[in-house]
Wavefront OBJ file of the C-alpha trace (Angstrom):
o trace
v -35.841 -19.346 -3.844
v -35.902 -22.636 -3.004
v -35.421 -23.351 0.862
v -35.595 -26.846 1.283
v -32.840 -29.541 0.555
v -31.663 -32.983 1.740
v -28.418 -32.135 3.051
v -26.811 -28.224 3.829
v -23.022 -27.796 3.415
v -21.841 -24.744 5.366
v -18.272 -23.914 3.805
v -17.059 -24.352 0.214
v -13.501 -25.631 1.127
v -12.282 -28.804 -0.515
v -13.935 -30.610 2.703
v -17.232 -29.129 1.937
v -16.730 -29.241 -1.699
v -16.185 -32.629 -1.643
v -19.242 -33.555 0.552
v -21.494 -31.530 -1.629
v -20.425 -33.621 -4.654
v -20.266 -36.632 -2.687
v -23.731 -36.650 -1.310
v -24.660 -35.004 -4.565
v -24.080 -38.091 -6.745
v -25.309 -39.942 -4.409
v -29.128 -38.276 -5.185
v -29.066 -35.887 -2.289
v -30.350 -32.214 -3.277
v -27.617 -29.940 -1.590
v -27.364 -26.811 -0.638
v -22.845 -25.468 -0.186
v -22.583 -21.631 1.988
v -19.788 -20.216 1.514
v -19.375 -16.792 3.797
v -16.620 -15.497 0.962
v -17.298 -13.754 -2.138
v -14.962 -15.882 -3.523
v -14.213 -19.316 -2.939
v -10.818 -20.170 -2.015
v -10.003 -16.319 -1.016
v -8.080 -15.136 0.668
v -5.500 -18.085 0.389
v -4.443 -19.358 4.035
v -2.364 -21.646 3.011
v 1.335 -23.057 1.937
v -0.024 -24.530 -1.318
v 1.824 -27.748 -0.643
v 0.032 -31.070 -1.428
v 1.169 -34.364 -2.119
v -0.279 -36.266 -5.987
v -0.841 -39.755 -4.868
v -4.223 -39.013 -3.154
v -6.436 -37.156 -6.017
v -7.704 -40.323 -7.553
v -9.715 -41.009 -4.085
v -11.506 -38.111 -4.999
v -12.035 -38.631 -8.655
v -9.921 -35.116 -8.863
v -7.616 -35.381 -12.565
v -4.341 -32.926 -12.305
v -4.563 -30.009 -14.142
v -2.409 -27.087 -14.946
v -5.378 -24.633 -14.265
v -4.089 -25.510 -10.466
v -0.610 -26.644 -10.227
v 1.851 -23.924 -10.417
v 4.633 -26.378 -10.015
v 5.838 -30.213 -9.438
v 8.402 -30.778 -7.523
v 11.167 -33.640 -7.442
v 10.957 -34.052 -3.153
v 11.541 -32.088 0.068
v 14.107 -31.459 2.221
v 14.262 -31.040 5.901
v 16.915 -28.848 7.266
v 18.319 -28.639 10.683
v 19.867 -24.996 12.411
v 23.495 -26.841 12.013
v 22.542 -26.732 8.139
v 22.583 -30.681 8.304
v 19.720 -31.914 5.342
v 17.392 -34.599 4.807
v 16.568 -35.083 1.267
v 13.370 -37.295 0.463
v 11.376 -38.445 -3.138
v 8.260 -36.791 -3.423
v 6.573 -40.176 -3.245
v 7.689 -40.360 0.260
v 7.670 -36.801 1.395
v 4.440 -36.574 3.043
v 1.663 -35.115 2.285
v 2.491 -31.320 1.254
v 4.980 -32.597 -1.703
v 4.210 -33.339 -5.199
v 2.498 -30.310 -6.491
v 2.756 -26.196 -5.213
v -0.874 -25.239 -6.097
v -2.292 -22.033 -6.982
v -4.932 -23.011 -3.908
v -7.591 -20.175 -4.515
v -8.080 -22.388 -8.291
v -7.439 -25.329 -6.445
v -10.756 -24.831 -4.467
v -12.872 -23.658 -7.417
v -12.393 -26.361 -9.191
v -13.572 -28.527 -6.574
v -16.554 -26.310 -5.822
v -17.292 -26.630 -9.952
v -17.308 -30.170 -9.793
v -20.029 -29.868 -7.319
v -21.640 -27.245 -9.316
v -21.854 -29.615 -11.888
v -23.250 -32.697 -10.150
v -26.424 -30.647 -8.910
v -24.890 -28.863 -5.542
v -26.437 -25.264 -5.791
v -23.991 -23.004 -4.324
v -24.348 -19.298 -2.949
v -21.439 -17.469 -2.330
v -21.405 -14.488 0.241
v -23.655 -16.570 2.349
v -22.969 -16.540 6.154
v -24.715 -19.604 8.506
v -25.960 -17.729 11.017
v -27.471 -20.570 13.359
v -28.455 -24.017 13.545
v -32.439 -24.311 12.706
v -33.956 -26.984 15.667
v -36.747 -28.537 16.022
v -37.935 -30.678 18.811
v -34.165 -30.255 20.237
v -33.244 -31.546 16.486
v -31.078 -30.106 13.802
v -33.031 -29.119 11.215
v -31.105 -26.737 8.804
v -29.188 -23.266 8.924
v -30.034 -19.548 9.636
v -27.988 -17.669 6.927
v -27.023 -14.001 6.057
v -27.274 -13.296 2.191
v -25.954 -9.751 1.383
v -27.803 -8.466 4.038
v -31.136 -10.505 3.672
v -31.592 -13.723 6.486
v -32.750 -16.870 4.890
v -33.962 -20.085 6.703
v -32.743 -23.599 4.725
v -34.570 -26.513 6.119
v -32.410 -29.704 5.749
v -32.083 -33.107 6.967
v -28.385 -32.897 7.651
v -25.904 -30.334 8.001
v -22.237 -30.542 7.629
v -20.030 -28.192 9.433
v -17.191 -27.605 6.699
v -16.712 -24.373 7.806
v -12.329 -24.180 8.785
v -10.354 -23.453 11.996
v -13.136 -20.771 13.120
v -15.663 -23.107 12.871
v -19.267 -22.490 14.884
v -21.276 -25.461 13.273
v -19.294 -27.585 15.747
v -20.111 -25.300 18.634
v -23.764 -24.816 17.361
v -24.392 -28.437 17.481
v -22.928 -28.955 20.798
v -19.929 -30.671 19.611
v -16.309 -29.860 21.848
v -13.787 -28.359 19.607
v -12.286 -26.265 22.031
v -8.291 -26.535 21.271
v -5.526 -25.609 24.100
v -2.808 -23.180 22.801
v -0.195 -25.695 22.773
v -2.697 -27.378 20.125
v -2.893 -23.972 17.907
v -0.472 -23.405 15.183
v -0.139 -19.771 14.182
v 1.107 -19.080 10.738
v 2.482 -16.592 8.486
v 3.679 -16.589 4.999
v 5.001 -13.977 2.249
v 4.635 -14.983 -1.667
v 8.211 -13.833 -2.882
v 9.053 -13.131 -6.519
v 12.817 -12.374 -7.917
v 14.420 -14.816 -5.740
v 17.101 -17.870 -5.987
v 15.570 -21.444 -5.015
v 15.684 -24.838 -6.154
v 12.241 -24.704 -7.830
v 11.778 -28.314 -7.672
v 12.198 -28.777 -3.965
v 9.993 -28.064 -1.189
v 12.088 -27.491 2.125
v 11.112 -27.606 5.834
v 13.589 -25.894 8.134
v 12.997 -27.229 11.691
v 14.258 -26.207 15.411
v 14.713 -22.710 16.888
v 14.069 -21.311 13.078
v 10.313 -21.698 14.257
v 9.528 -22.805 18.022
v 7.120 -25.546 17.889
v 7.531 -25.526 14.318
v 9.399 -25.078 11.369
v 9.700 -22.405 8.457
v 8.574 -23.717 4.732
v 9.789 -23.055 0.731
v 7.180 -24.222 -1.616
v 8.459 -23.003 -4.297
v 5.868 -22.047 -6.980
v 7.971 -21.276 -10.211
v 11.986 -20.710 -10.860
v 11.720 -17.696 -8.841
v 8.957 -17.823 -6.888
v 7.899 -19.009 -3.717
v 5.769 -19.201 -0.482
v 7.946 -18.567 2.228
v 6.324 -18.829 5.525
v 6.212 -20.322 9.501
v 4.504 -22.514 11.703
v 4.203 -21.320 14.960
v 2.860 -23.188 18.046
v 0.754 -19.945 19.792
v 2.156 -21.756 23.541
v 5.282 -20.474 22.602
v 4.591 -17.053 20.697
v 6.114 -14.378 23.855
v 4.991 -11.159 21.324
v 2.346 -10.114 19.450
v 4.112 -10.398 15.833
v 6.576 -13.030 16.509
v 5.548 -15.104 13.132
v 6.195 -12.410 10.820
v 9.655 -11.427 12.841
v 11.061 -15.058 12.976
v 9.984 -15.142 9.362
v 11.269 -11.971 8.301
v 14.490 -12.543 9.949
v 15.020 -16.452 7.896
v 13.853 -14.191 4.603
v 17.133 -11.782 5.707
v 19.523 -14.521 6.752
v 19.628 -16.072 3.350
v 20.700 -13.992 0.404
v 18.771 -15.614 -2.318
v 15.287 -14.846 -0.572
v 16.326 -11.230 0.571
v 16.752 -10.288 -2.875
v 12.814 -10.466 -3.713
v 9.681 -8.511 -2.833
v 6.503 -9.999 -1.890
v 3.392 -9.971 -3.408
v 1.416 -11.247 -0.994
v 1.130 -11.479 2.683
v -1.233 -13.828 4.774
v -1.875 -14.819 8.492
v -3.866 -17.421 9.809
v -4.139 -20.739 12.658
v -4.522 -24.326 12.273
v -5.248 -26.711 14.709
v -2.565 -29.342 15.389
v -4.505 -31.673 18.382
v -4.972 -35.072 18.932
v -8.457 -36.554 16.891
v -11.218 -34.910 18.490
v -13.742 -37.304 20.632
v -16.873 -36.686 18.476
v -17.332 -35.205 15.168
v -20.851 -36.148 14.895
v -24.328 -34.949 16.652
v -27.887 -35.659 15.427
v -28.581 -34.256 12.192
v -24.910 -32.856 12.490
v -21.429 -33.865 10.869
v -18.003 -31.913 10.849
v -15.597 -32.641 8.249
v -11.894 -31.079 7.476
v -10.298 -28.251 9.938
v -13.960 -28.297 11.554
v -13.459 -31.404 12.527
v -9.942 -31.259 13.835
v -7.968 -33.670 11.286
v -5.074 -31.257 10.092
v -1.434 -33.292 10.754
v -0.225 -32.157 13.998
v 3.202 -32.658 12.335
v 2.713 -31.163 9.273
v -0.252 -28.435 9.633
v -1.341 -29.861 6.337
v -5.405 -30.435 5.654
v -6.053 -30.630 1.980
v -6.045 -34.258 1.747
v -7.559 -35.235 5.297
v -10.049 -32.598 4.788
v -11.225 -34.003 1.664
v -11.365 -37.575 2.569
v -13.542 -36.768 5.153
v -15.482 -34.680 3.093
v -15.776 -37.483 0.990
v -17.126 -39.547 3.540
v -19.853 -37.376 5.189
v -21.021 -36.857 1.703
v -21.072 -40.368 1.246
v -22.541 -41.086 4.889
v -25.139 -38.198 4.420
v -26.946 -38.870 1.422
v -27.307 -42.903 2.780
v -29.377 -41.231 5.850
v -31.255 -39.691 3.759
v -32.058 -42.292 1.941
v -33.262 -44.214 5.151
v -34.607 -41.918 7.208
v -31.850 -41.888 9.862
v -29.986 -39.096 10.356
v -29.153 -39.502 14.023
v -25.347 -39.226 15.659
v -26.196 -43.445 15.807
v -25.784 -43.693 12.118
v -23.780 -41.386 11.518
v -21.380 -43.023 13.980
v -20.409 -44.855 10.503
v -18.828 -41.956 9.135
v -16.626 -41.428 11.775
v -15.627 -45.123 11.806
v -14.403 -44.781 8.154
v -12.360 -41.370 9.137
v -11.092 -42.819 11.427
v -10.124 -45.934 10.361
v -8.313 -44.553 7.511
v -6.520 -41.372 9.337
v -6.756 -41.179 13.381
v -4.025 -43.607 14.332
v -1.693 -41.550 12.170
v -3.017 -38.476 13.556
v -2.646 -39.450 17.109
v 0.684 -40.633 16.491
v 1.752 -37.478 14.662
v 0.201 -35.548 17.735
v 2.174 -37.500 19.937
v 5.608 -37.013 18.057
v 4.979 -33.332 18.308
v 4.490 -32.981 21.877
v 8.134 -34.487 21.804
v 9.762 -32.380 19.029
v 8.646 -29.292 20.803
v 10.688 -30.305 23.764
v 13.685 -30.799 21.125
v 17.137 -28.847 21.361
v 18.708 -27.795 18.236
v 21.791 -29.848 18.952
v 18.981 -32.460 19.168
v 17.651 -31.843 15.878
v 20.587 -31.893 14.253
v 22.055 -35.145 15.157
v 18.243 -36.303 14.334
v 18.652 -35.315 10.944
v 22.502 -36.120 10.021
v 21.400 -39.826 11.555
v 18.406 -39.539 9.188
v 20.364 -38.040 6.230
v 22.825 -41.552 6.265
v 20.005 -43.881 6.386
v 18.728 -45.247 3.283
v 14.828 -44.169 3.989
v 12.083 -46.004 1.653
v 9.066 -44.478 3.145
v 9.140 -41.428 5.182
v 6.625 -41.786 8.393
v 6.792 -41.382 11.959
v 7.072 -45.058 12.611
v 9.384 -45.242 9.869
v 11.794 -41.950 10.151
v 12.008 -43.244 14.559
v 13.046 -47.165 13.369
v 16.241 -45.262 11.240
v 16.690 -42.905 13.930
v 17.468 -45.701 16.952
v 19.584 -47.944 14.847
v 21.832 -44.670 14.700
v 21.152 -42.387 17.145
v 19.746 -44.725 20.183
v 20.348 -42.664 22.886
v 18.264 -39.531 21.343
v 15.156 -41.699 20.382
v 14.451 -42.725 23.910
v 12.081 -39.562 23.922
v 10.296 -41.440 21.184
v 10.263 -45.097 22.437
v 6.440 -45.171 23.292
v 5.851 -44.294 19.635
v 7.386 -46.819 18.225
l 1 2 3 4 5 6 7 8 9 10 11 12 13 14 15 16 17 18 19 20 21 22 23 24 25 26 27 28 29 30 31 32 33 34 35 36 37 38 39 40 41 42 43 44 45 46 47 48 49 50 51 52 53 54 55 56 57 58 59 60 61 62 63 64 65 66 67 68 69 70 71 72 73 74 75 76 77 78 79 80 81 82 83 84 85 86 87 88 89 90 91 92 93 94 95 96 97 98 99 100 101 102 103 104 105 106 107 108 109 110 111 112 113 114 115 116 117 118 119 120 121 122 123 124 125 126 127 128 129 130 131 132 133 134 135 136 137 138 139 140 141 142 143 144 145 146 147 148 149 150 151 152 153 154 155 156 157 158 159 160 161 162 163 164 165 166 167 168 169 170 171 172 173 174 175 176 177 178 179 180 181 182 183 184 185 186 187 188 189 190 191 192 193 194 195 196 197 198 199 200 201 202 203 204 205 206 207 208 209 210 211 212 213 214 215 216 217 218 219 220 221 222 223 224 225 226 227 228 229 230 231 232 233 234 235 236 237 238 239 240 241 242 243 244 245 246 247 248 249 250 251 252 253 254 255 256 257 258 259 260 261 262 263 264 265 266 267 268 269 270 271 272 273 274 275 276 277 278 279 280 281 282 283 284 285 286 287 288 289 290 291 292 293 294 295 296 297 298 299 300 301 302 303 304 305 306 307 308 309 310 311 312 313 314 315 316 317 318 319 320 321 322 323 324 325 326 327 328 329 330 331 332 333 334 335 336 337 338 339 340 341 342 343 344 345 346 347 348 349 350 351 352 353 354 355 356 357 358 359 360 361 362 363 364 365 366 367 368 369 370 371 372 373 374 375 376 377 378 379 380 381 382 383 384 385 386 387 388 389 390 391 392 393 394 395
């Protein structure tokens, strides 16, 4: 078995899919763990993503992984006031409802074929040092412990990620930081298959319930739950379990699939690098506060610690110095947006629902081109200017 590569990807998620490949093509030899016997399972996810953003990753639709494509997304208030918004300026969870567990695979088989070798049920142990320096990963094969020697290894490894905490890098998150989620798949139900919607205020403290709908009768229906505000074990499942019963069309079905699971939703993290070390994705702490979406920031970071990775390589420098230049092009492309979004989210949560509502009939009557934070708070004070005083420092 071979045991020594350039670079050591622990975690076959579309970040560490896409920083296998990345480094890959780049003439790295790579090595992608993946603790799961099969990648992208057990789905933790709403499926949402937007289409605009594939061609940074070279990724070509395909109806292997898109279960549907939806016209936009709508926001709804607890008054039953509604936002309606084009999928090209919906965010990033609208566009296509994915089948995610292909989603991944796909990804991980485009690394496949660029050289990555990949070994599923394959569980990073520990960080190999030498000298105080990273040097590859400790891993658990069915039982049997393997050393990998490597000049870099990224930390691609999700919410529960110990690469981070291996390598000395602070990912600790506060609750009010913590998004706990839970979703049912629901079959035999009425929905408007070619709208995602986002129901916002006490439907889901902290949060907001989602429909992605994945065919004509077919959805995910789940919550987003800031854990600060969770008073009882189970509260996700009974706030979503009581939305399901409140509306007629999603009572009528039966689920065929249940899932649990946390995101982070914090402010961009102060480091994501360490010598011989990179995080990318929900390791590194880039899921939208707003949204609890990943996909996208998790493989443009991906992207670029592939990228990043190989280039040390290549010149013998594979300190946190150098790779200071892969958080410099994260960052320049995502963290103001992700410490604005983390900003407007320590405000909603403080939101009434007579708060939200007049948010979103004020938003409903403007004539919205784009759909950001900077963008939905400009519309909101020419109509509502006493409720956006919350929100002045954002603008």
């Amino acid at each position: 078995m071979k045991v020594d590569y350039d670079v050591i990807v622990v975690g076959a998620g579309p970040a560490g899919s896409t920083a296998a490949r990345y480094a890959a093509e780049r003439g790295a030899s790579v090595l992608m763990i993946e603790k799961r016997q099969e990648i992208g399972t057990p789905v933790r996810c709403g499926e949402g993503i937007a289409k605009r953003w594939l061609d940074k990753i070279g990724m070509e639709p395909s109806g292997r992984w898109i279960a549907n494509e939806v016209d936009g997304a709508r926001v709804i208030s607890p008054g039953g006031y509604m936002l309606e918004v084009d999928e090209r300026h919906a965010g990033n969870e609208a566009g296509y409802v994915v089948h995610r567990d292909v989603f991944d695979q796909e990804l991980a088989i485009m690394a496949a074929r660029r050289g990555v070798h990949v070994m599923v049920k394959t569980s990073a142990t520990g960080l190999v040092r030498e000298g105080g320096k990273v040097c590859g990963v400790v891993a658990n094969n069915m039982g049997r412990v393997h050393t990998f020697r490597s000049h870099v290894v990224i930390g691609a490894d999700g919410y529960e990620s110990q690469v981070g905490r291996w390598a000395d890098i602070p990912v600790e998150l506060a609750e009010a930081d913590v998004d706990t989620c839970f979703q049912r798949t629901l079959v035999g139900i009425d929905i408007d298959p070619k709208f995602t919607c986002f129901y916002v205020g006490s439907f889901a403290p902290g949060g907001y319930i989602w429909i992605f709908p994945k065919g004509k009768d077919v959805a995910n229906v789940g919550i987003g739950f800031q854990l600060s505000k969770v008073k009882e074990p189970g509260d996700p499942m009974r706030y979503t379990d009581a939305f399901i019963a409140r509306n007629p069309g999603l009572a009528k079905g039966q689920s065929v699939r249940d899932i649990a699971g946390a995101v982070s939703i914090c402010a961009p993290i102060e480091r994501t690098v360490a010598d011989g070390v990179m995080l990318a994705g929900d390791a590194a702490r880039v899921i939208d506060p707003i949204t609890g979406g990943g996909v996208i920031n998790g493989c443009i970071t991906g992207k670029y610690a592939g990228m990043v990775a190989a280039e040390g390589v290549r010149k013998s420098d594979v300190s946190a110095a150098f790779f200071k230049k892969y958080e410099a092009m994260w960052r320049a492309e995502i963290e103001e947006k992700l410490f604005r979004n983390w900003m407007a989210k320590e405000k909603l949560a403080t939101l009434t629902d007579d708060m939200f509502d007049r948010a979103v009939k004020a938003l409903s009557e403007a004539n919205l081109t784009k759909v950001g934070t900077l963008e939905l708070l400009a519309a909101l004070r020419e109509r509502d200017p006493e409720l956006v005083k919350e929100f002045e420092d954002l603008i």
